[in-house]
KETORTOR-502389 format. One record per residue (C-alpha): chain; x negated, y negated, z negated. Coordinates in steps of 0.1 Angstrom, whole numbers, plus 5000, padded with zeros to 4 digits. Layout:
<nodes>
<chain A&c1 X&c2 Y&c3 Z>
...
</nodes>
This chain:
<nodes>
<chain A&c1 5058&c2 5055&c3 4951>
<chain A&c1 5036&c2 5057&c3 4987>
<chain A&c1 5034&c2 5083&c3 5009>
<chain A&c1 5012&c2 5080&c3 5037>
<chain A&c1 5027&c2 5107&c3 5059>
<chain A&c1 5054&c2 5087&c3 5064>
<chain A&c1 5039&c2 5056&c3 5060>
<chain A&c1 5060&c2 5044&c3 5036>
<chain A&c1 5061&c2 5029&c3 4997>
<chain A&c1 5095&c2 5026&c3 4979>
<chain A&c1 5113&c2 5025&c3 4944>
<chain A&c1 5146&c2 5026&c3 4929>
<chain A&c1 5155&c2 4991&c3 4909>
<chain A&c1 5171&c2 4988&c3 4877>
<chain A&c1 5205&c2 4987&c3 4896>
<chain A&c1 5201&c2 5015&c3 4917>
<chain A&c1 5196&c2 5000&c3 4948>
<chain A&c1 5166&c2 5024&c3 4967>
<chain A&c1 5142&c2 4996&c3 4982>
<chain A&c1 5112&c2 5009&c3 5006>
<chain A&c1 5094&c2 4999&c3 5036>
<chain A&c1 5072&c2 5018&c3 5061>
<chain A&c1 5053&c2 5012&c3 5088>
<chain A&c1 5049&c2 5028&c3 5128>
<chain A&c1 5019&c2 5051&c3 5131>
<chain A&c1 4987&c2 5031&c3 5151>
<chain A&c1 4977&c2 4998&c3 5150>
<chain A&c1 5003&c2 4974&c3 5157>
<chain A&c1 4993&c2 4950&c3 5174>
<chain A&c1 5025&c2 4925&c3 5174>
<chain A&c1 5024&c2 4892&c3 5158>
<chain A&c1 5060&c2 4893&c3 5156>
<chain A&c1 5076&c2 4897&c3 5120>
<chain A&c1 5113&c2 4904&c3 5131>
<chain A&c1 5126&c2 4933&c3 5120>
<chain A&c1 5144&c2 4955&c3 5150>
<chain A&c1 5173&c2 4984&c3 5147>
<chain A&c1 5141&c2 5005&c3 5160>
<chain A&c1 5121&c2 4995&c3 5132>
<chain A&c1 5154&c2 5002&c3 5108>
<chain A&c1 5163&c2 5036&c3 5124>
<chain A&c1 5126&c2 5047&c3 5119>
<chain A&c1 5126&c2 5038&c3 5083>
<chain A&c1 5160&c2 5054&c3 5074>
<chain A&c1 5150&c2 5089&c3 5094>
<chain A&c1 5114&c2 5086&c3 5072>
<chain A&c1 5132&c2 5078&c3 5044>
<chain A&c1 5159&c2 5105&c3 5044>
<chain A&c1 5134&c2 5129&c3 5054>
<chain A&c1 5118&c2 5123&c3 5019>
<chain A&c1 5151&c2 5123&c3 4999>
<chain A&c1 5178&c2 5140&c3 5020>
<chain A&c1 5202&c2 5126&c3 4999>
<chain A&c1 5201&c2 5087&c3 5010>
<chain A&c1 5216&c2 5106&c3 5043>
<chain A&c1 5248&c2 5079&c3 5052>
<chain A&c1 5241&c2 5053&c3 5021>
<chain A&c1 5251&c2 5018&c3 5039>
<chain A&c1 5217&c2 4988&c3 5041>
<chain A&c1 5224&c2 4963&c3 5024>
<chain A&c1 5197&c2 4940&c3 5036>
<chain A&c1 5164&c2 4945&c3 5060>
<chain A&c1 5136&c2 4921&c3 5067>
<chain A&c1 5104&c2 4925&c3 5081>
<chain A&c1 5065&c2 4914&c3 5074>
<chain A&c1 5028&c2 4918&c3 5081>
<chain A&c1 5009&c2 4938&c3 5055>
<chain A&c1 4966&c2 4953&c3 5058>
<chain A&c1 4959&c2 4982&c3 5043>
<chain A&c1 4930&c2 5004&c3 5036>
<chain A&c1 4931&c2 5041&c3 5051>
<chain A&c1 4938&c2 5053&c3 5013>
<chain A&c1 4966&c2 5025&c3 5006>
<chain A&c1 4941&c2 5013&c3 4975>
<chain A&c1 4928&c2 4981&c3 4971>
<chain A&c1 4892&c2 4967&c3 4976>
<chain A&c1 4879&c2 4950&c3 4943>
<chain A&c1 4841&c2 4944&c3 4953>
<chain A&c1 4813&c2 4925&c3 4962>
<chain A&c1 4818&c2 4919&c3 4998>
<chain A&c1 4795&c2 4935&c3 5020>
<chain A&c1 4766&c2 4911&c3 5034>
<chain A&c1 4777&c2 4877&c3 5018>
<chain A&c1 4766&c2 4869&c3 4986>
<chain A&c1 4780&c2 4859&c3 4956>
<chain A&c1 4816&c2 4865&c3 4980>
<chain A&c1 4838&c2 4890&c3 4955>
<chain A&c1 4873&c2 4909&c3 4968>
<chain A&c1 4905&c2 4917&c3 4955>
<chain A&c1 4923&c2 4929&c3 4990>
<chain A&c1 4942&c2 4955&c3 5005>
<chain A&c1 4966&c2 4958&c3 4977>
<chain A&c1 5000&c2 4975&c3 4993>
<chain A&c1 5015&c2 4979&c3 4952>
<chain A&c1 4993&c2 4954&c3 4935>
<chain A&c1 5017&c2 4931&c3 4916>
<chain A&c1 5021&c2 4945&c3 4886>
<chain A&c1 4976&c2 4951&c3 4889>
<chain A&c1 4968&c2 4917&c3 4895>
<chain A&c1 4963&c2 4899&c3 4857>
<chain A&c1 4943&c2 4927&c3 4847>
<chain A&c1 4924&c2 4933&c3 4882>
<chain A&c1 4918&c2 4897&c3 4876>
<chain A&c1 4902&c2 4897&c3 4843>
<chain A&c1 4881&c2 4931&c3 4853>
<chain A&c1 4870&c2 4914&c3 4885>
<chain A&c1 4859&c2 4877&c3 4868>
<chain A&c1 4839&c2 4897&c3 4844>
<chain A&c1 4821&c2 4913&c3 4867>
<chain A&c1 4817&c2 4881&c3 4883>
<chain A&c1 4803&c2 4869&c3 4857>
<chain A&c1 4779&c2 4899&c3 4841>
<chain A&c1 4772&c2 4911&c3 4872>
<chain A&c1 4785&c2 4948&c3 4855>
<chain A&c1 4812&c2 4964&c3 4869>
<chain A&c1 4837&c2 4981&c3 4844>
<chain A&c1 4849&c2 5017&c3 4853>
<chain A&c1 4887&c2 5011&c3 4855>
<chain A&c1 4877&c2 4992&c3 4889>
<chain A&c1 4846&c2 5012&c3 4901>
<chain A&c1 4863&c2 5036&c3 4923>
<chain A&c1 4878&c2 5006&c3 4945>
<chain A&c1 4845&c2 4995&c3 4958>
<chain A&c1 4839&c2 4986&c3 4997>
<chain A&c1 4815&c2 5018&c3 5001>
<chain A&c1 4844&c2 5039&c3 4999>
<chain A&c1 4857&c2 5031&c3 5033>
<chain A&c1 4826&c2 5035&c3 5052>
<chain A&c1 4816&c2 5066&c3 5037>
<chain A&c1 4852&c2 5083&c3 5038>
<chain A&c1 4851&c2 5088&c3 5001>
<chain A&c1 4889&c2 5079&c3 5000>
<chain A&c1 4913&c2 5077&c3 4967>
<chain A&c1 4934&c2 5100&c3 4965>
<chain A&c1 4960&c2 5082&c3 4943>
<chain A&c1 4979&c2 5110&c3 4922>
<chain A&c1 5006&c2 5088&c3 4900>
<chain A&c1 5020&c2 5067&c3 4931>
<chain A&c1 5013&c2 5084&c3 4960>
<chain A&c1 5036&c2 5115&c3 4965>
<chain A&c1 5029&c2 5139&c3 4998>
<chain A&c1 5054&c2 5139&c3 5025>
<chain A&c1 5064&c2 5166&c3 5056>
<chain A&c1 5051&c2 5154&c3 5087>
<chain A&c1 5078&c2 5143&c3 5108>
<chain A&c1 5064&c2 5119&c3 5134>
</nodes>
C-alpha cells in the first residue's frame, strides 16, 4: 500500500511485523543515506496517523536509502524521450513483484514496435502532460498531517 499524503508505502508480512517507509515532503537534496531519530519520529507520527493503532508498538529495525519517484509513484515503461531505440523501465517504488512480466511486455514491444495495453498507461507523456495514474488497488488516501 502507498499513500502519497504521507509519503509513505508499507505492508504487513507474513509474521505480522508492519514494514513501511516514507519520505520528507520537497526535494531532498542530501546524499546521505543514514537514517536519523528525525527521520524515524516522522515516519512513526505518519504512520500512526494512518493506523492509530501502531500508537507505542516498539521498532524493531530502521535503515535508510535513496529512492526516484514519479509524481504519481507509478513506473515509466517507455521509449525514452529524444534517444532512439533507448526503452525504460524506471521509477518503480513497488515494482518487484512487476518486474518478469513488465519485462516480457516491454521486450515485446521492443521488439514489434507495438505496445501492449497492460503497460500503455505508464508511458513518459504522462508526466509532462499531468495526466497522472491514479493507482486505486495500492495506493490508499491519507489525512494531511504535514
Amino acid at each position: 500500500m502507498a499513500c502519497p499524503t504521507i509519503l509513505g508505502y508499507c505492508h504487513q508480512t507474513s509474521r505480522g511485523e508492519f514494514v513501511g517507509g516514507t519520505e520528507l515532503p520537497g526535494i531532498d537534496e542530501t546524499e546521505s543515506v543514514h537514517g536519523t531519530y528525525d527521520l524515524l519520529q516522522d515516519m512513526a507520527t505518519s504512520f500512526v496517523s494512518l493506523f492509530p493503532l501502531l500508537g507505542g508498538v516498539r521498532v524493531l529495525r530502521h535503515w535508510a536509502g535513496t529512492v526516484t519517484q514519479t509524481a504519481d509513484l507509478a513506473p515509466v515503461i517507455d521509449q525514452a524521450d529524444r534517444l532512439t531505440n533507448f526503452f525504460v523501465s524506471c521509477g518503480w517504488v513497488y515494482g518487484f513483484m512487476a518486474a518478469p512480466a513488465t519485462a516480457q511486455l516491454l521486450a515485446a514491444y521492443i521488439a514489434t514496435g507495438r505496445k501492449d495495453a497492460l503497460i500503455a498507461p505508464f508511458d513518459i507523456e504522462r508526466l509532462h502532460t499531468g495526466r497522472l495514474i491514479a493507482e486505486g488497488s495500492l495506493v490508499v488516501p491519507g489525512e494531511e498531517h504535514r
